[in-house]
N, C-alpha and C positions, 0 to 999 in steps of 0.2 A: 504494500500500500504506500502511496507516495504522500507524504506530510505535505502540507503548503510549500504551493510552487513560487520562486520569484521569477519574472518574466522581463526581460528585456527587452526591447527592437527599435533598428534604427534602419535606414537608407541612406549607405553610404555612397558616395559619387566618386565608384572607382570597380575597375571590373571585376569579376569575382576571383581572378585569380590573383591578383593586388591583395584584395582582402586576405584569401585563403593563406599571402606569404607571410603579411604581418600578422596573423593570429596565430602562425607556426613557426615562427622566427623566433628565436628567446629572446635575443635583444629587443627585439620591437614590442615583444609580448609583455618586458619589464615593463617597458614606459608607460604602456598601457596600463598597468595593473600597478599605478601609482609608484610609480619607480621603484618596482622590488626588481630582484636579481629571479630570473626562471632559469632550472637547468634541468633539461632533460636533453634522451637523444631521438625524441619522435618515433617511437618504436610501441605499434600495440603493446601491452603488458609491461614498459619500461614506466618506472618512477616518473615523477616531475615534480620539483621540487620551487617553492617561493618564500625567498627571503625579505626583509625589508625591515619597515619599520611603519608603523600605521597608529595614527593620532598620538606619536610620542612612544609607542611602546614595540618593543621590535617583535617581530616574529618567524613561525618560519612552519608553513605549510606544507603537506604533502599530497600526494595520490600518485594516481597511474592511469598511464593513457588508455583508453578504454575503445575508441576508436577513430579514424582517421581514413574519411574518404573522400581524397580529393577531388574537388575542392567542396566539397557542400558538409560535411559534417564532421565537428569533432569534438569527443565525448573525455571529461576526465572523472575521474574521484577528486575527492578535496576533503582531508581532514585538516579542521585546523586545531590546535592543543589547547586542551580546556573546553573545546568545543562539541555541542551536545549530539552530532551524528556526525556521519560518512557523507555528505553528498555526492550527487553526479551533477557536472557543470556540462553542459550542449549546447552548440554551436552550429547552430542552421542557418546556411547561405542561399539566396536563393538566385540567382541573375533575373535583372528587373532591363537589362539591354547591356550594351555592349559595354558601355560605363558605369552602370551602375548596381546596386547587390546591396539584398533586404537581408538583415543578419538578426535574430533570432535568438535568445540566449535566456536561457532555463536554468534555473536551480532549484532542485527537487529537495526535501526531507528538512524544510524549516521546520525549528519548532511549533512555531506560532505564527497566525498570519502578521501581527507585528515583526516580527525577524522574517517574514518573507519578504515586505515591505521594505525591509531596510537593507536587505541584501539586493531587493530590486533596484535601489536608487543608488547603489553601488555599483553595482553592472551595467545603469542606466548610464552612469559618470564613465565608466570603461571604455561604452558601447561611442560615446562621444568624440574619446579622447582617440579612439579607432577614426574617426569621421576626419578632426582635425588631424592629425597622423596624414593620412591620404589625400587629403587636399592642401596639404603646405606644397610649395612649388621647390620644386629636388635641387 
């Protein structure tokens, strides 16, 4: 049974394979993800790991790639320490034209729909900083 879901989505003006690089790039996945450090090696059933430090207090997150089909979806775990489950984090792209791609991003097994809420407007901020990301001029 899946706990309160948080929901993402945005339309970013960039092709889906643009997208698909910076959400599987670790460097660009940091930035995104409020400048933590991401290491994995993209590999189903391989680790991935995020380090950082978030409203002053550091941290350091785990899971494992869950799956990864280019370019339209990719699935992680996400534990984070002291934190009340396992989630699954999903990543659906969709191509909206040749520039542009609807991205889609779920977080299953909040406790409460308060904590799904706030984990939305966290992914929401992500989902952005993805947007801005792809449209700075190279």
């Amino acid at each position: 049974m899946v706990k309160h879901l948080a929901r993402a989505e945005a339309d970013v003006r960039a092709p889906i394979t643009a997208v698909w690089a910076a959400l599987t790039d670790t460097d660009t996945l940091g930035r995104l993800m409020f400048g933590s450090t991401v290491e994995t090696d993209w590999t189903v059933g391989s680790p991935i790991v995020y380090r950082g430090e978030w409203e002053g207090t550091p941290f350091e997150d785990h899971g494992v790639i869950l799956e990864l089909t280019e370019p339209t979806v990719l699935r992680v775990s996400h534990d984070a320490p002291g934190g009340d489950a396992t989630h699954e984090v999903r990543y659906d792209l969709r191509e909206l034209g040749p520039d542009a791609t609807h991205v889609t991003l779920t977080q299953d097994n909040n406790a409460s729909a308060e904590a799904a809420e706030h984990s939305a407007q966290n992914w929401q901020s992500m989902l952005e900083a993805l947007q801005r990301e792809l449209s700075s001029p190279a």
